[in-house]
Structure formats: structure tokens, C-alpha cells
DRENDO-1510 file (C-alpha; in Angstrom, 1 decimal, always signed):
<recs>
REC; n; res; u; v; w
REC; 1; UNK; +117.4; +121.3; +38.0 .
REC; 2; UNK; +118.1; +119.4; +34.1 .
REC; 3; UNK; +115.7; +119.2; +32.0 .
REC; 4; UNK; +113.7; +116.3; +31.9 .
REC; 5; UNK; +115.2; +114.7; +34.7 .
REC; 6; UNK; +113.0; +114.9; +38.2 .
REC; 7; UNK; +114.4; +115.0; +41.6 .
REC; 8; UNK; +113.3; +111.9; +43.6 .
REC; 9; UNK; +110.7; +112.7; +46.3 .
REC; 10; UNK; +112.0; +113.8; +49.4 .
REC; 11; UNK; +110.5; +111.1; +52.8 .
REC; 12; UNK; +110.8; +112.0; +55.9 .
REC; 13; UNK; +111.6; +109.5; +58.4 .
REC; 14; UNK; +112.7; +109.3; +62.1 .
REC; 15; UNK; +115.8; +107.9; +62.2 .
REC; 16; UNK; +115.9; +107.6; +65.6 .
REC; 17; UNK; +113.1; +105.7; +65.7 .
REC; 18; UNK; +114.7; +103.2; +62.8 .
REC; 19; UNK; +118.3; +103.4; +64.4 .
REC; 20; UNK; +116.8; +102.1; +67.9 .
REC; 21; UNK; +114.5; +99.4; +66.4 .
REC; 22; UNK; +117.7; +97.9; +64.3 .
REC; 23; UNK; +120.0; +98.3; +67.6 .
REC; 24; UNK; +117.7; +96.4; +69.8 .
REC; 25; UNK; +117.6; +93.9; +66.8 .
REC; 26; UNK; +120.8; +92.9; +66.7 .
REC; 27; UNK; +121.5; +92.9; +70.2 .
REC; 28; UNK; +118.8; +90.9; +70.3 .
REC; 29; UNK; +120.3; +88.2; +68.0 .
REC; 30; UNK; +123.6; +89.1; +69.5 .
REC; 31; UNK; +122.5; +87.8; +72.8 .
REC; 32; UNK; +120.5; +84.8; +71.3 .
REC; 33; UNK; +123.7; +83.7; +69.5 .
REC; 34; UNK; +126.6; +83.9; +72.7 .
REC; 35; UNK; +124.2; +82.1; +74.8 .
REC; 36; UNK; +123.4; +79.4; +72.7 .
REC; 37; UNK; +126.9; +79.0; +71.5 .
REC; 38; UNK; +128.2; +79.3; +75.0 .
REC; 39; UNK; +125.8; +76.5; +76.2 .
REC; 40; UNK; +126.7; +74.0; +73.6 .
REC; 41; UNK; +130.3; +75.0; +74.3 .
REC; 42; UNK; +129.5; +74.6; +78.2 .
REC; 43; UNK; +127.7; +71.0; +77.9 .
REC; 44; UNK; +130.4; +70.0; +75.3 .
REC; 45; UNK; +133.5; +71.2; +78.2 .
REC; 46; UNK; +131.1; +69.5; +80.9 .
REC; 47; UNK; +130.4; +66.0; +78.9 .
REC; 48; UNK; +134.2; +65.8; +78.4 .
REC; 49; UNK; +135.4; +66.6; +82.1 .
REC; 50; UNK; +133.0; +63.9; +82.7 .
REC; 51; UNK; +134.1; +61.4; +80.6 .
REC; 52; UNK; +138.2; +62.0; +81.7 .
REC; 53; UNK; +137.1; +62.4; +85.2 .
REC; 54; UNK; +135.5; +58.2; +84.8 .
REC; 55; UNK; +138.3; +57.3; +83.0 .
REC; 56; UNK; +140.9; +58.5; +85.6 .
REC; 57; UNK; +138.6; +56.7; +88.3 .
REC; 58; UNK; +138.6; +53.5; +86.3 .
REC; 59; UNK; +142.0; +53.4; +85.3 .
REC; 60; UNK; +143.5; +53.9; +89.0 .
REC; 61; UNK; +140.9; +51.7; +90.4 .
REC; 62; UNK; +142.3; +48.7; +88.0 .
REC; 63; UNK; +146.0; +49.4; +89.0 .
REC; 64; UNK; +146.1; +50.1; +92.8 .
REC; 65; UNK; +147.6; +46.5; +94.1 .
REC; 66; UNK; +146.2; +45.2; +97.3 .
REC; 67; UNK; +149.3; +45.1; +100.1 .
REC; 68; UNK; +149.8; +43.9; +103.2 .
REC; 69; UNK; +151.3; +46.2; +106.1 .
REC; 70; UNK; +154.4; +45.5; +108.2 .
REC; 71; UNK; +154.1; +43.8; +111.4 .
REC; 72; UNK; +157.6; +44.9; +112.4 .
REC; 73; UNK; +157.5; +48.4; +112.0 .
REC; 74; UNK; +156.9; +51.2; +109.6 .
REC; 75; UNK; +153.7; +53.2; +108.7 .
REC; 76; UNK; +151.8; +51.5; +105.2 .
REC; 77; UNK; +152.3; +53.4; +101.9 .
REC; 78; UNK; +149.2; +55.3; +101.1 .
REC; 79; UNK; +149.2; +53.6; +97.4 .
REC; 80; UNK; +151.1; +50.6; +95.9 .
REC; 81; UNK; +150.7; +50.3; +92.1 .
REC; 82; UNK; +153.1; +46.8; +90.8 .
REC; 83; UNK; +152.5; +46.7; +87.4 .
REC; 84; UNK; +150.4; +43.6; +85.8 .
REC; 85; UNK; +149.2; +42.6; +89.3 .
REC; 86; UNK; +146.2; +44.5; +91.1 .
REC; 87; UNK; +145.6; +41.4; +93.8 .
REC; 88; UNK; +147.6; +39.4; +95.9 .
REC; 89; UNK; +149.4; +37.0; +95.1 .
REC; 90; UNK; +151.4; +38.3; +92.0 .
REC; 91; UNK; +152.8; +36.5; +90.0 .
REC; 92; UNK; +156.7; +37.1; +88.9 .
REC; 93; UNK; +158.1; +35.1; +85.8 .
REC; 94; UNK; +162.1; +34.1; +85.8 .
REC; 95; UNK; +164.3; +37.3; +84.4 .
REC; 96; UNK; +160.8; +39.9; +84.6 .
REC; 97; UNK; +161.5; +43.5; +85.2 .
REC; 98; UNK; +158.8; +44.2; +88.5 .
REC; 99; UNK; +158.1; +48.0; +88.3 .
REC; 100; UNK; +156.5; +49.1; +91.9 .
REC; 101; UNK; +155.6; +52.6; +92.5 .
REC; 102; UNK; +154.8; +53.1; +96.1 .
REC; 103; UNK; +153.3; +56.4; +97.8 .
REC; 104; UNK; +153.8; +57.1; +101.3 .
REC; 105; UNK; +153.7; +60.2; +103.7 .
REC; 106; UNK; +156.5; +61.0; +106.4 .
REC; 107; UNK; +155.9; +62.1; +109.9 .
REC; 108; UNK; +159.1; +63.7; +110.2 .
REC; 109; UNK; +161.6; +65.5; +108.3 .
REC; 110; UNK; +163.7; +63.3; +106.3 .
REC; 111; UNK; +167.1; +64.4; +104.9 .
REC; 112; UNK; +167.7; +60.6; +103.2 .
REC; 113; UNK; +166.3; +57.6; +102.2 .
REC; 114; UNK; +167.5; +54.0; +101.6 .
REC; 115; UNK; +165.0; +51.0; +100.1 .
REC; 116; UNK; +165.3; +47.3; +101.4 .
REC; 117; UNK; +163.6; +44.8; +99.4 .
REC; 118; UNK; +163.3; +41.3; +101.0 .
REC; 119; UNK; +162.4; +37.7; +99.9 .
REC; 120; UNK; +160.8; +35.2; +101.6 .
REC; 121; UNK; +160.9; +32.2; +99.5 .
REC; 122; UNK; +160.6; +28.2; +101.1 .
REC; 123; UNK; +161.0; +29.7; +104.8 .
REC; 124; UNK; +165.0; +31.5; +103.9 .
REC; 125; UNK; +165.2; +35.1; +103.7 .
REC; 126; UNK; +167.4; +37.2; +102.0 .
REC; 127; UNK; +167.7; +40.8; +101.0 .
REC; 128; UNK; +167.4; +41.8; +97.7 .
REC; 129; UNK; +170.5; +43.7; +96.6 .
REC; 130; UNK; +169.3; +46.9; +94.8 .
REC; 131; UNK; +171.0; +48.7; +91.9 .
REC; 132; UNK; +170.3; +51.8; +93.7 .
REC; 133; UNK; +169.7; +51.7; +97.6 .
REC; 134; UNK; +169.3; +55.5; +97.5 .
REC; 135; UNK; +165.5; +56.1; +97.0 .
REC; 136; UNK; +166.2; +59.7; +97.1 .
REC; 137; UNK; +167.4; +59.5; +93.5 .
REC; 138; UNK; +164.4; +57.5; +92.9 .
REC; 139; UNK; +161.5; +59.6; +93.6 .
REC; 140; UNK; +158.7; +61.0; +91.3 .
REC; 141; UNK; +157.5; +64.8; +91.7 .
REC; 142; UNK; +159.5; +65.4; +94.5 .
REC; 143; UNK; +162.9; +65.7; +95.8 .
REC; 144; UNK; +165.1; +64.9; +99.4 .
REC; 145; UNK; +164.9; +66.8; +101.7 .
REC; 146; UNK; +161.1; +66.0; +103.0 .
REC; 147; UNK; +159.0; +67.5; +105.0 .
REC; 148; UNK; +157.1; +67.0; +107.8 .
REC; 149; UNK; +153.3; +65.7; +106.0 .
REC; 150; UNK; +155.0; +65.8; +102.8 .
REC; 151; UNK; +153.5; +62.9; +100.1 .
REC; 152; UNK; +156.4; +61.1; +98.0 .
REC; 153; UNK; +156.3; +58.3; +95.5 .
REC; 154; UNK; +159.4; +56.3; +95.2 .
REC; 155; UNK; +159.8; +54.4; +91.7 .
REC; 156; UNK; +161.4; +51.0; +91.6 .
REC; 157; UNK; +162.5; +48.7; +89.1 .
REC; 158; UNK; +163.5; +45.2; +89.8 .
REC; 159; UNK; +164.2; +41.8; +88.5 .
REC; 160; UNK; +163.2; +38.8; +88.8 .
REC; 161; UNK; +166.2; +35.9; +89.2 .
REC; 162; UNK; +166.5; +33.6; +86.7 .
REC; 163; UNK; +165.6; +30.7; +88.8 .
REC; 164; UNK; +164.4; +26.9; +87.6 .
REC; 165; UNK; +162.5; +26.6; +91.5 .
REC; 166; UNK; +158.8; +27.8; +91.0 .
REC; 167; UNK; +157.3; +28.4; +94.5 .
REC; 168; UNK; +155.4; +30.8; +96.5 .
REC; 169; UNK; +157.2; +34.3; +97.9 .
REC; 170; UNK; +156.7; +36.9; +100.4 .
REC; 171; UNK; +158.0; +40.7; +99.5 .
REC; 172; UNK; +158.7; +42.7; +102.1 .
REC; 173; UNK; +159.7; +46.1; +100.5 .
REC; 174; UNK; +160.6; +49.4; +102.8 .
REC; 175; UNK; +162.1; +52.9; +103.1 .
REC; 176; UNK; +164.3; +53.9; +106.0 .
REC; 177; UNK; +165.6; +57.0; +106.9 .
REC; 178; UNK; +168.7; +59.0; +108.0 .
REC; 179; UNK; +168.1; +57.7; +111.8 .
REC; 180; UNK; +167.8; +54.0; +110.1 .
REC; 181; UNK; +164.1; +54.5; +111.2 .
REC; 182; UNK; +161.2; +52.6; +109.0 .
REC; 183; UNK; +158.9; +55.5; +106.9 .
REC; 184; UNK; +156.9; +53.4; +105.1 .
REC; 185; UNK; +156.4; +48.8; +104.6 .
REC; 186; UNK; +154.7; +46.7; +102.9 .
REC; 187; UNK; +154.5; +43.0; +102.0 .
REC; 188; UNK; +153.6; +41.2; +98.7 .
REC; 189; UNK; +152.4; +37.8; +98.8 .
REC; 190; UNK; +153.9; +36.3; +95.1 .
REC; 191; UNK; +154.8; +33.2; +93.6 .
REC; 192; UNK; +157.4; +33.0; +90.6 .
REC; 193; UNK; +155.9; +31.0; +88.2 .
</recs>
């Protein structure tokens, strides 16, 4: 020991007892703080979900377009979404492009498929002569050959004459397969305006 200088007193103290109250502590807070921040994270991730999952619902609600189904043949599509028209009639404007996505279902394998598109205009009818019959080439999410059950949508783009006569027009869009059978029809009721 130096002169003049003192040794500090000597305490003793359970550690144990110190170490397990300061554990427990921070545990404690440890806890406190995941579950808080996972709750606000939780009702954040839930109040989102929600909002997309109304927004979904209200965006395909507006876009679906009211069809009518065949009376010759061919099952209905399960959707029809034509763009800028959700009711019956639509109306087409000389030299438009009409976009028409149309989802159906087979009942049957189906190695090909070929679109007819027909117009009904002043009691005449006459088929619609497509860029590309071959709605194979045309489909979204999905490819030829289909299976039995299977859900397609087929993607068409058409348009619109340049004609001067404005009157009303029935659409009478379908799919036909490799046996020339109907898979899915539909008529539009439309006037070009």
C-alpha cells in the first residue's frame, strides 16, 4: 500500500442476485418492444391487404361487361371485360380499336383454337375478318394445348370500320376448336355511333 493513498472499501454483493434482476429486465422490455412493434406492423400489413383487396373488388366489378349467351351453340365465357363499356349496348365509334378479353373454360381437351367474330348490323350478317384467326397465339397465361377444366383468356383487338351509317349492332364473338366444335359464345348488343 502507498502512502497516503487508501484502498477503496471492499462491498460485497450477490451478483447473482443483480445478474438475474437485470436479465429478467431486459427481457422484460425485450418482449414489450417485439410485440408492440410486431402489432403495429401486423395492423399496418392487415389495413393494407384490406385496402388492395377493395380495390381489386371495385376495379373488376366496374369492368366485367354484361353479355348475352349463344342461342346456337357454345358454353358462355365465365368473364367478358370490352374495354370502356361495362353494359349493354356498347357503343363503337368509326376507326376505334375494341379490345375484348374473354375467359372461358373447356370441357374437353383442345389441341387448337380459331375465333369468329360476327356483325349483325340492319338485319345482314357478315363475318368479321380477323388479323389473326388463331386464338392459340392470342391467349393470356396460358398456352395450346388445353386441358380438360383448364381456364383460358383469349385477348382480342379489333376495329371498328370506318363507316358514315350509325345504327344499332349485334356481336356475336366465339372460339371453335380442332373438331370445328363451339368452346365458348357470346353476343354484344352495340351501336356504332
Amino acid at each position: 500500500m502507498r502512502r497516503g493513498v487508501q484502498e477503496p472499501p471492499t462491498i460485497e454483493i450477490d451478483s447473482s442476485e443483480c445478474l438475474d434482476t437485470f436479465k429478467w429486465t431486459q427481457v422484460r422490455a425485450g418482449i414489450h418492444f417485439l410485440f408492440n412493434h410486431l402489432l403495429r406492423r401486423t395492423t399496418r400489413t392487415v389495413n393494407m391487404l384490406r385496402i388492395i383487396l377493395v380495390t381489386f373488388l371495385l376495379a373488376s366489378s366496374a369492368i366485367a361487361t354484361t353479355f348475352d349467351s349463344c342461342t346456337d351453340g357454345g358454353a358462355a365465357p365465365t368473364d367478358v371485360t370490352l374495354v370502356g363499356c361495362a353494359e349493354q349496348p356498347c357503343d363503337f365509334a368509326p376507326g376505334a380499336k375494341v379490345v375484348v378479353d374473354i375467359g372461358f373454360t373447356v370441357d374437353k381437351d383442345v389441341t387448337a383454337l380459331a375465333a369468329h367474330v360476327f356483325a349483325t348490323v340492319q338485319g345482314l350478317t357478315i363475318e368479321y375478318t380477323l388479323d389473326n384467326p388463331n386464338a392459340c397465339e392470342l391467349l393470356q397465361d396460358s398456352t395450346c394445348p388445353l386441358d380438360d377444366g383448364e381456364a383460358a383468356t383469349y385477348h382480342l383487338e379489333v376495329e371498328i370500320p370506318q363507316v358514315e351509317l350509325k345504327s344499332e349492332v349485334l356481336l356475336k364473338f366465339y372460339l371453335e376448336d380442332q373438331s370445328s366444335e363451339r368452346v365458348t359464345c357470346f353476343q354484344l348488343d352495340g351501336q356504332v355511333v
